[in-house]
C-alpha positions as CSV (number, residue, x, y, z in Angstrom):
1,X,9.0,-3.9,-8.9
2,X,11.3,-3.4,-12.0
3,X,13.1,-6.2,-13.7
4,X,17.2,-6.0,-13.6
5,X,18.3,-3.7,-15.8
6,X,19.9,-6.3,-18.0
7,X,16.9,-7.8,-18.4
8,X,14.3,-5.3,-19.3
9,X,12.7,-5.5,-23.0
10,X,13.9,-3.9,-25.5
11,X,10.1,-2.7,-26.2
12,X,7.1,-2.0,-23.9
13,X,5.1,-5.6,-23.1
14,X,1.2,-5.2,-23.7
15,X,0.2,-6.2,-19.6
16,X,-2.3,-9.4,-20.2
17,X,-3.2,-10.9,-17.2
18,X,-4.7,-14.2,-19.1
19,X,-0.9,-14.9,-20.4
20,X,0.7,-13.8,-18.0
21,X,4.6,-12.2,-19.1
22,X,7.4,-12.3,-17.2
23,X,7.7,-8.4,-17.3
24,X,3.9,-8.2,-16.5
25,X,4.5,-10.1,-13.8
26,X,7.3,-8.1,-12.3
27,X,5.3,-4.7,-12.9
28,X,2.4,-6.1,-11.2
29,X,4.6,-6.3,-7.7
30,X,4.1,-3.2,-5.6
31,X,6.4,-4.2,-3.0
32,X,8.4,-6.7,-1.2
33,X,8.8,-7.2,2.1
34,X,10.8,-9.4,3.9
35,X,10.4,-9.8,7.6
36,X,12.9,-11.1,9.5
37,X,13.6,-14.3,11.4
38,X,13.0,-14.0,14.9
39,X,15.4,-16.3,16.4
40,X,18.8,-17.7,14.7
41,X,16.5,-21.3,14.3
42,X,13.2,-19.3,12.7
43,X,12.3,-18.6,8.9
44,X,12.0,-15.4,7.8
45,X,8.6,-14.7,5.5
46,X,8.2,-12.6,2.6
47,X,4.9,-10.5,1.9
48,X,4.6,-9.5,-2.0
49,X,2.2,-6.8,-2.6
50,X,0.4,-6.9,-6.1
51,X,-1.6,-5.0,-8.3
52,X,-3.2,-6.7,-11.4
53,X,-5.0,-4.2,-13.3
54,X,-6.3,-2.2,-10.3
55,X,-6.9,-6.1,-8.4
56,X,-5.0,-5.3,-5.2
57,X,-3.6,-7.9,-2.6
58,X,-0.6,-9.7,-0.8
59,X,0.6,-13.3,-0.4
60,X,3.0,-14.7,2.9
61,X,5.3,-17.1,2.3
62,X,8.0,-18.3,4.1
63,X,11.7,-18.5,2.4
64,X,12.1,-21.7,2.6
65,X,9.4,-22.4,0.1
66,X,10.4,-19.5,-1.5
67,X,13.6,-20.9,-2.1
68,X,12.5,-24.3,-3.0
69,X,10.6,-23.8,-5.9
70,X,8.2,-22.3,-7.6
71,X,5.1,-24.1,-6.6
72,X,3.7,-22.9,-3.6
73,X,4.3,-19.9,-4.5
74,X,2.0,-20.1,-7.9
75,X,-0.2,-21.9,-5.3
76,X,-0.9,-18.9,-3.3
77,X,-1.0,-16.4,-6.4
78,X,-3.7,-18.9,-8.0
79,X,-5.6,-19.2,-4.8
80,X,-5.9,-14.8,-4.4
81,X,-6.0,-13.9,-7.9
82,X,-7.0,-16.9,-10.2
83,X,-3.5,-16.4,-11.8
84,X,-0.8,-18.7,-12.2
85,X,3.3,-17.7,-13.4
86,X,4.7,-17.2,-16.3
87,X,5.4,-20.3,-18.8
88,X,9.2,-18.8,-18.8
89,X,9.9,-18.5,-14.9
90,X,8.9,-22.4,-14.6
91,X,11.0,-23.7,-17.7
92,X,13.8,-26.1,-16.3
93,X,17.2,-23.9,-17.2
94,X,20.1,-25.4,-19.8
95,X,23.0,-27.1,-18.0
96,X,24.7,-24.5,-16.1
97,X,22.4,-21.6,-16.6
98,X,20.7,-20.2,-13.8
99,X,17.0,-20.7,-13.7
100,X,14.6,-17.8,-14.1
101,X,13.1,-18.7,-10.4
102,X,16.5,-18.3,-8.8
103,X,17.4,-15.0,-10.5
104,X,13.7,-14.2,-9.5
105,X,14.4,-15.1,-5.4
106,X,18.1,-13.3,-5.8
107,X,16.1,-10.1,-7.0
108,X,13.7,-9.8,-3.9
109,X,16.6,-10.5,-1.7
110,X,18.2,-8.2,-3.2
111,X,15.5,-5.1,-3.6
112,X,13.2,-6.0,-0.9
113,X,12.8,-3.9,2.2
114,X,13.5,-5.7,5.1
115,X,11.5,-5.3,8.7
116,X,12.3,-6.4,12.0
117,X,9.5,-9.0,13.5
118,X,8.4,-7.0,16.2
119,X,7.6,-4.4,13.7
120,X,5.9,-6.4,11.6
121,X,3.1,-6.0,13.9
122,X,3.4,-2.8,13.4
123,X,3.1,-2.5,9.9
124,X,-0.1,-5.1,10.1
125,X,-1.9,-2.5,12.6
126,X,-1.0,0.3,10.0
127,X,-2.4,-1.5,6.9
128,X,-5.4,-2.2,8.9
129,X,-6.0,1.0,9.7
130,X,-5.9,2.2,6.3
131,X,-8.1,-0.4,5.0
132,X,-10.6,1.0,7.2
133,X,-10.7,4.8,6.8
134,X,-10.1,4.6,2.8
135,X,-13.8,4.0,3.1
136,X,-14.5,7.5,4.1
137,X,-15.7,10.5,2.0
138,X,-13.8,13.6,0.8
139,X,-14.4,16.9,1.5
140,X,-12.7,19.9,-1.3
141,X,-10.2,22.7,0.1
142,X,-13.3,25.2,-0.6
143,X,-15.0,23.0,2.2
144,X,-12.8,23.2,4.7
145,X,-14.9,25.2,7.0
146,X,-17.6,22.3,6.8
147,X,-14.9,20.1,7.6
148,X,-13.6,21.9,10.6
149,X,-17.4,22.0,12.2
150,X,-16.9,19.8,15.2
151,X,-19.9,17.8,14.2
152,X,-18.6,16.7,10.9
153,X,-16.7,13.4,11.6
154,X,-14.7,10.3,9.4
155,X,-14.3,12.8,6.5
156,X,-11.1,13.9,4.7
157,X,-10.2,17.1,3.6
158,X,-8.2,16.9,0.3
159,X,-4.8,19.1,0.7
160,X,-1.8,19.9,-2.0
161,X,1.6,20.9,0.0
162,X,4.4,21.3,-2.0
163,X,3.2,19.3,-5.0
164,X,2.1,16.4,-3.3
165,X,-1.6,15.5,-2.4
166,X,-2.7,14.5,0.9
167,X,-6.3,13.2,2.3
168,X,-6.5,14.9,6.2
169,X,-7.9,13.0,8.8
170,X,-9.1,14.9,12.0
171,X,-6.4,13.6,14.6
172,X,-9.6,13.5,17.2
173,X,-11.1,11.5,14.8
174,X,-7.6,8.9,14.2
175,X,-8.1,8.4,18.0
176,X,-11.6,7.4,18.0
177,X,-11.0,4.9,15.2
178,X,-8.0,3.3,17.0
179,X,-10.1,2.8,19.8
180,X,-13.2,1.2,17.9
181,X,-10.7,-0.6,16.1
182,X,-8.4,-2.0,18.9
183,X,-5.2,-0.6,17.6
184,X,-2.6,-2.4,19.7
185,X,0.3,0.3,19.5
186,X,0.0,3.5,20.3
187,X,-0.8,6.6,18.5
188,X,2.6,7.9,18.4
189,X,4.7,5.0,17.5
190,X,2.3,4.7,14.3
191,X,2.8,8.4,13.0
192,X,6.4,7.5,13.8
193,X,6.6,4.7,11.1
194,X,3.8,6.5,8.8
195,X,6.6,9.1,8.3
196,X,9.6,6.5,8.1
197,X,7.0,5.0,5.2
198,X,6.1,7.9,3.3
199,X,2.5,7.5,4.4
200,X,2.0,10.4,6.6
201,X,3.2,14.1,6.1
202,X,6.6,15.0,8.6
203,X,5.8,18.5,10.2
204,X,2.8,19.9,12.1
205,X,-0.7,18.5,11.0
206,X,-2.7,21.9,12.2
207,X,-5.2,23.2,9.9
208,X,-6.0,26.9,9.8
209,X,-10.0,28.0,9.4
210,X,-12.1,30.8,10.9
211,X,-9.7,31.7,13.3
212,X,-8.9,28.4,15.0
213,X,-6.3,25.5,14.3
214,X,-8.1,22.0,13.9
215,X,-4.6,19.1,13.6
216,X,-5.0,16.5,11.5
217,X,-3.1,13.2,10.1
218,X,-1.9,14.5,6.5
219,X,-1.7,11.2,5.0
220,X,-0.9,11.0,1.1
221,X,-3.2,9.8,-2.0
222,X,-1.1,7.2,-2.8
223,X,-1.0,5.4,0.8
224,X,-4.9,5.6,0.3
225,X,-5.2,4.6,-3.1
226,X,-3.6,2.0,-2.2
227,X,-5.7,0.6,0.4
228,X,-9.0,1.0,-1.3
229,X,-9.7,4.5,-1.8
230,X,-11.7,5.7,-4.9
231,X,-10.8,9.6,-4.6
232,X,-13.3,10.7,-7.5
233,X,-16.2,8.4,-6.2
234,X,-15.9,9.2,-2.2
235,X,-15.8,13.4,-3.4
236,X,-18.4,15.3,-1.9
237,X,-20.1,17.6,-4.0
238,X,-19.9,21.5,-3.4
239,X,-22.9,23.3,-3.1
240,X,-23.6,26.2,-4.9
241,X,-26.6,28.5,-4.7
242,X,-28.5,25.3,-3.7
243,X,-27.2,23.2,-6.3
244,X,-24.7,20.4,-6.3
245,X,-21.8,22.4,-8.1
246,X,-19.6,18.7,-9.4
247,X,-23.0,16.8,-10.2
């Protein structure tokens, strides 16, 4: 998340997570999601998505703390990342100036992306999902053949289409995993809001390789990353002429 334009410095901010700045603290947030209220007496709940320094994670809180202050909200960023708010967003404001807390909950209202409840469920089976399989290893384009054997399972093959890189996970594969894992939507309705996210490549997933077409889920680096991935670490190295070509 960027600050409002009319507040941005005039000069790059040095990002110190021990003194915490305002505009560190704003860059550090991924996302923001709002889901809404389920009933016209319910409270809809915010999700903020961080990253400090490559230290990934979320907080929940409902708007009605949101709203009231800034203390449970420091609460539950000191409790997951040992880090509490800027000095400046917790100063008490001059006499009819708006507080930097309130501009700070009129921002995410204003930029979040908002998500009905029942797809909120959703959205938790999806990120669970990724969680899981950004744990897997990473075949090279030059090993696709390897890739395709039908033995070789939970593996990635790394792809580039139209500038963009994706990690390809054997669709027979995604269907084993959502049974292991319990997923409680289907199939389907998941590659459905992959798309709508940006997580998963629109278009056919079929791979071509000695003659035969192996489909795939062609989801993108980013998504991964994300979630845990290490792209360089989980590579697996070519061989060539009996020697680890990469090592």
């Amino acid at each position: 998340m960027e600050l409002p334009p009319d507040e941005k410095p005039p000069e790059p901010t040095q990002n110190t997570y021990g003194n915490l700045t305002k505009e560190t603290f704003y860059s550090s947030i991924e996302e923001v999601i709002k889901i809404e209220p389920l009933t016209s007496s319910s409270i809809a709940r915010y999700t903020f998505n961080f990253d400090f320094g490559g230290i990934k994670g979320n907080i929940e809180i409902n708007a009605t703390d949101l709203m009231r202050g800034y203390k449970k909200f420091e609460e539950l960023l000191f409790s997951h990342f040992d880090i509490t708010l800027p000095s400046k967003m917790k100063a008490k404001p001059e006499p009819g100036v708006t507080s930097e807390w309130n501009k700070f909950v009129r921002y995410c209202a204003a930029s979040c992306t908002k998500i009905q409840p029942e797809e909120s469920v959703e959205w938790e089976e999806i990120d669970r999902l990724l969680e899981y399989i950004s744990r897997f290893n990473i075949f090279a384009e030059s090993q696709k053949d390897e890739w395709g054997n039908k033995n070789t399972r939970y593996i990635f093959l790394e792809k580039v289409d139209k500038g963009t890189k994706y990690y390809c996970l054997k669709s027979s594969d995604a269907a084993q995993i959502f049974k292991d894992l319990n997923i409680i939507i289907t199939r389907e309705d998941m590659g459905k809001i992959m798309k709508q996210r940006g997580i998963k490549r629109k278009g056919t997933g079929n791979i071509k390789m000695s003659g035969k077409y192996v489909t795939a889920w062609w989801l993108t680096e980013k998504s991964l990353i994300e979630h845990g991935l290490e792209p360089e670490k989980s590579k697996i190295p070519v061989m060539v002429g009996g020697l680890y070509d990469n090592l």
